[in-house]
N, C-alpha and C positions, 0 to 999 in steps of 0.2 A: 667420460663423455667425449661424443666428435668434436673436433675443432675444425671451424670452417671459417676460411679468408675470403669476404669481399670489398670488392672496390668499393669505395665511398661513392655515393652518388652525384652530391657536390661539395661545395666547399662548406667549413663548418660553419661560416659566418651564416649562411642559410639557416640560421636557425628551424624556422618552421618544416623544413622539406629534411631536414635530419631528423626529425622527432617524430613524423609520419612515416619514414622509412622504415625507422628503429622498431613502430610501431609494428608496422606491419610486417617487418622478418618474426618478430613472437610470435604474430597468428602462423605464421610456418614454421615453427620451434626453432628459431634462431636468435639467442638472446645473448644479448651485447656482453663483452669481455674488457676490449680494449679498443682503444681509437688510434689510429695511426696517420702516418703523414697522407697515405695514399691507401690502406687497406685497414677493416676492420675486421677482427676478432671476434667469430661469435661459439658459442658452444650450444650443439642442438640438442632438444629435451624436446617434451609433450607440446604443442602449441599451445598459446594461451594471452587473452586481450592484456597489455601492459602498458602502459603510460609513458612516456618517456619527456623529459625535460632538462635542456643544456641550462647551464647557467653561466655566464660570461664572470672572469674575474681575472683583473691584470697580475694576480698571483698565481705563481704555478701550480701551488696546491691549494685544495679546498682547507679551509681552519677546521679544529673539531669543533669546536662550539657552532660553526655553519650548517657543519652535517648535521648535528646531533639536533640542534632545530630545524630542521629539516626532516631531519628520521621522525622526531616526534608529529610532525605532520600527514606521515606516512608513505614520504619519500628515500627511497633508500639511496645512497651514494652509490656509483657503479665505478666507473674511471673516468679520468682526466687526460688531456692532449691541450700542452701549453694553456690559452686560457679560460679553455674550454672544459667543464666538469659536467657530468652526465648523472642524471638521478633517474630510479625511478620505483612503479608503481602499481601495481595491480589492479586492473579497470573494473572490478567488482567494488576494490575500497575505495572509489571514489573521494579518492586525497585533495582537497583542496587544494586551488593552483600555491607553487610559488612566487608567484607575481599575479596581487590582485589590482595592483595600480601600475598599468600600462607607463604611466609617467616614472616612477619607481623603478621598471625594466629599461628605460630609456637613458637616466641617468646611470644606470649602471655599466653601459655599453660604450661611456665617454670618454675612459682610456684603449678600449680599443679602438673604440675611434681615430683617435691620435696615435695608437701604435700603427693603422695601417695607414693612415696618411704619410706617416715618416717614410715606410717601408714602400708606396708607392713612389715617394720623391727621390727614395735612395736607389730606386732601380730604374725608374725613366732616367735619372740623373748617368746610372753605369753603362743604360742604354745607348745614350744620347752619343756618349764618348765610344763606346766599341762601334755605334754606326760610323762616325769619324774616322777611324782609325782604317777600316772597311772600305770605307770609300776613296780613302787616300790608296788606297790597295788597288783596288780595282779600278779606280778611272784617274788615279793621276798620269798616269803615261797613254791614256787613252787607249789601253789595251787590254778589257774587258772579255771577252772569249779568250786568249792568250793568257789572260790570269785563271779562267775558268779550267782549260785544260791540262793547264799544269799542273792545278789538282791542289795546290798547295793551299790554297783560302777557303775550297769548298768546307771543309769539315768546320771553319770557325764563322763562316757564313749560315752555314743547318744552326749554331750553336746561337749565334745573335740571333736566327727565326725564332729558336726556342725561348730566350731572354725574352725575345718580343712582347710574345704567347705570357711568358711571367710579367709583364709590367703591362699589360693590357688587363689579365686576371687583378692585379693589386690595383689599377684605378677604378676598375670593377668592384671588387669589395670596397675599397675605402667609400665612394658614391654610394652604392647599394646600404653598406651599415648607417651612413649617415643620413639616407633615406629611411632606411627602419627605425634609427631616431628619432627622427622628424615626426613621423607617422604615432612612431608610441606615446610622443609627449603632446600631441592629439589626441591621445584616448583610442586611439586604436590598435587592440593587442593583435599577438602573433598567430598566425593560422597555425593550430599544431594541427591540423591533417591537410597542408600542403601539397599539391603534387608534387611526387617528384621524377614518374617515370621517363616524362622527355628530357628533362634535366640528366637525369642517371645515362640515359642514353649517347647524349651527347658528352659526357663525363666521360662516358669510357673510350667511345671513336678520337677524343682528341688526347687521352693518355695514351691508347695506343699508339697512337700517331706520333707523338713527341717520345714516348718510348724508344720506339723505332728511329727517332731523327739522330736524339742523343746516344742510340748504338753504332747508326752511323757514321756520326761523327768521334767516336769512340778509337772506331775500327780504322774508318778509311785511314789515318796519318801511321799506322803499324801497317798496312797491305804497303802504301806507299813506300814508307822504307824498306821494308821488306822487297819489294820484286824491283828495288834500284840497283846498278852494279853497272862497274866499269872495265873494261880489257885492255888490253893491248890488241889491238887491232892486226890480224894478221897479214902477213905479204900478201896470202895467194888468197881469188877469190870468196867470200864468205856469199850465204844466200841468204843476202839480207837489203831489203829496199834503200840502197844508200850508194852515192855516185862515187868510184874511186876515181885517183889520180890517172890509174892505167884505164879508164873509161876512155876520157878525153884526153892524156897526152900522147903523141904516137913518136917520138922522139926511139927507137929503141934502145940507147946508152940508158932512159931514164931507169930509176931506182931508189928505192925506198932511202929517205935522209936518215942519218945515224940519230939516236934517240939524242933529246938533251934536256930533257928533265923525267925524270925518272923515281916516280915514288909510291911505294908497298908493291911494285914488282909492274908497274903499268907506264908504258913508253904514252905520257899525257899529249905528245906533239905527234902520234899515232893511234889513237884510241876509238876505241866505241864505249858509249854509254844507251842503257836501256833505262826505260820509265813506264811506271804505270798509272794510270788516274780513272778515277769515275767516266769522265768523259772521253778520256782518250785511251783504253785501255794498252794500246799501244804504241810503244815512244821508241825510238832514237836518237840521236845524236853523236856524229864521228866528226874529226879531226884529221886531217891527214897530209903529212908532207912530204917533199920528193924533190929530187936533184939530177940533172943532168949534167954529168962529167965533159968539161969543155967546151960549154956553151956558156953565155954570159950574158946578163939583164943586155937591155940595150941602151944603158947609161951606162955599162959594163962598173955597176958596182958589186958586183959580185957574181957566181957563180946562179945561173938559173937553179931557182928552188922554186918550181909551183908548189901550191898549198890548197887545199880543198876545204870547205864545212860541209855538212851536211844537217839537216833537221828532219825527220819525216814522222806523221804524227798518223795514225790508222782511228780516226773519230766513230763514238758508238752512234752519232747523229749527223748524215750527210749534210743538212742544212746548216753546221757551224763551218762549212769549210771555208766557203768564202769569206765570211768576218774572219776567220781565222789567217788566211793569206793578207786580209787588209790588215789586222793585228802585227803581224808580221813585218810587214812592209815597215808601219810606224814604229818598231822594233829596234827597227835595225837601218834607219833610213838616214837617224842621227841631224847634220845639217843640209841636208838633200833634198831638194824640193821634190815633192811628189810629184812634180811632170817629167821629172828622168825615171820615173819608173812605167814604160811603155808595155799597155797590154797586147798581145799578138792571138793570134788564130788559132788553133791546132786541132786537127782532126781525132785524133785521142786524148785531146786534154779538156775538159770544162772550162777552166781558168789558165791561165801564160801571162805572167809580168814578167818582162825583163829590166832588168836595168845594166848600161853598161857604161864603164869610165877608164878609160887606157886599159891597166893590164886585169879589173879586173869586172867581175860577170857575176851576177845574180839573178839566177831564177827560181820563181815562185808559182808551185804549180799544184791544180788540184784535180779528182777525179773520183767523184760519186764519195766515198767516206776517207777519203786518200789525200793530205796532203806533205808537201816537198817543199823546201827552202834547201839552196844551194849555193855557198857562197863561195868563187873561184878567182883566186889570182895567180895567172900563168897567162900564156898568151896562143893558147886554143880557142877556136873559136869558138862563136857561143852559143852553134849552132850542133855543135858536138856536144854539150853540157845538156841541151833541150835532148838531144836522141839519147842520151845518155838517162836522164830523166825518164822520159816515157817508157825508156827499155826497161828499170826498174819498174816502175809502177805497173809494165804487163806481166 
């Protein structure tokens, strides 16, 4: 015989829109096999009008002596999915129900009643705390897009939507079964021909859906590691959107500072690092130091050694550039009041914040999905950092 896998149409606790389903795969010769957490088994044969009826029991198996009363009614056992067991019955033998007191099916649904209420307390409950932990992520440094692009929280952010999604489903059943409760121990039984096809429709858009979120987030933290990687930064120009030291010093003695920490082969006080993210598919970030022979700070404690940062982030969405600069800013601004960070003009740039403090210079700059942090301590001016800047970004 074929074996044929489909999606459940909703949850089992649906009693009635399970048993009109079940029903009506027969009449298209599809007859139940087995239940699963998300697909059912069925094996196809002749069409043919069948019966079908769940029975609720906080036992994982049905007893024989259950079946066997049961059989003798004209129900036959088919399978079981935790505490859910499935009978059924040929609509010519017009089997008498097994539940002919609706009050009778009520009290029998009163452990799982109390299994999904626990089960919904124990998951708002997991919930509650990874939203916590989430939000301490994302907005305790107030830097929300900056944690967004970094790519590091998105995959356990898709994963809490998904939790969501499960503990909104579990306050759903627990209310729902305790409504059908309520309702049988009224005298009102179950509708075994239920609709279920807008139910099943919506069943499937939102497995899909969360299918998809949990592949997502599966994957994204392997791409992420994956395309990270650090250099050694080389002397002579690279063609890469990032400001050197030979940008902006014009000294000609200047020259690359000898390494001084040095580890799996990558000069760390001269480097570049690359990154990738959902949202920023594009990342840098270098380091870079330099020394002029014979010149001297001008507290003359030591030998001039300007030092460069650089950040430059290439965004799949122009509109996170700006939060992104302002992320930035409160980054890296430390005890600085945000009125030394002054925004300027610039005819090829969107956005310009400078800030400056003696010897050193920070600008933040952006341009349609392009932005740039630049942090310099030497004593060029800072107006060569800014041409230095846009000459990258053209």
């Amino acid at each position: 015989m074929k074996t044929v896998y489909k999606l459940s149409p909703s949850d089992y606790w649906r009693i009635g829109e399970l048993e009109s389903w079940l029903s009506d795969m027969a009449t298209e010769g599809l007859f139940l096999k087995k239940l699963g957490r998300q697909f059912i088994k069925f094996e196809k044969a002749d069409p043919k009008n069948m019966r079908y009826r769940l029975v609720v029991s906080i036992n994982k198996e049905i007893s024989t002596e259950q079946a066997e009363m049961y059989g003798n009614k004209g129900w036959d056992f088919v399978t079981s999915y935790g505490s859910f067991h499935v009978f059924s019955s040929p609509a010519e033998l017009n089997a008498p129900e097994l539940y002919t007191n609706p009050l009778e099916q009520s009290y029998s649904l009163k452990e799982l009643d109390k299994q999904l209420v626990f089960n919904a307390g124990v998951i708002v409950l997991g919930l509650l705390l990874m939203i916590g932990m989430l939000a301490s992520s994302w907005f305790l440094n107030g830097t929300p897009t900056f944690v967004m692009v970094e790519g590091i929280m998105v995959h356990q952010t898709l994963l809490a939507i998904y939790i969501s999604y499960i503990a909104y489903a579990s306050l759903q059943a627990a209310l729902s079964v305790r409504d059908l409760r309520k309702k049988l121990a009224e005298g009102i039984p179950i509708d075994h021909h239920a609709p279920w096809k807008k139910r099943h429709t919506f069943h499937t858009a939102i497995s899909f859906l969360f299918t998809l979120m949990i592949g997502l987030s599966a994957i994204i933290p392997f791409v992420h590691i994956m395309k990270m990687d650090t250099k050694t930064l080389p002397e002579k120009d690279v063609n890469l959107p990032i400001v050197r030291l030979a940008d902006v010093e014009s000294d000609p003695k200047f020259k690359r500072a000898e390494p001084t920490f040095v580890e799996d082969g990558v000069d760390w006080g001269n480097r570049y690092s690359y990154a990738w993210s959902l949202l920023a598919p594009v990342q840098y970030e270098t380091d870079e130091h330099g020394l002029v022979r014979g010149s001297l700070w001008e507290d003359s404690s030591g030998e001039y050694s300007p030092a460069i940062h650089t950040q430059y982030y290439q965004l799949r969405f122009p509109g996170m550039a700006e939060n992104l600069v302002s992320d930035l800013i409160k980054r890296y601004s430390f005890v600085t009041s945000q009125d030394d960070y002054v925004e300027k003009k610039h005819p090829d740039l969107d956005l310009l914040i400078v800030h400056e403090e003696k010897e050193m210079k920070e600008v933040f700059a952006s341009r349609g999905n392009e932005v740039i942090y630049v942090h310099y301590f030497g004593y060029a001016d800072v107006n060569s950092v800014i041409d230095s800047v846009v000459e990258k970004m053209n």
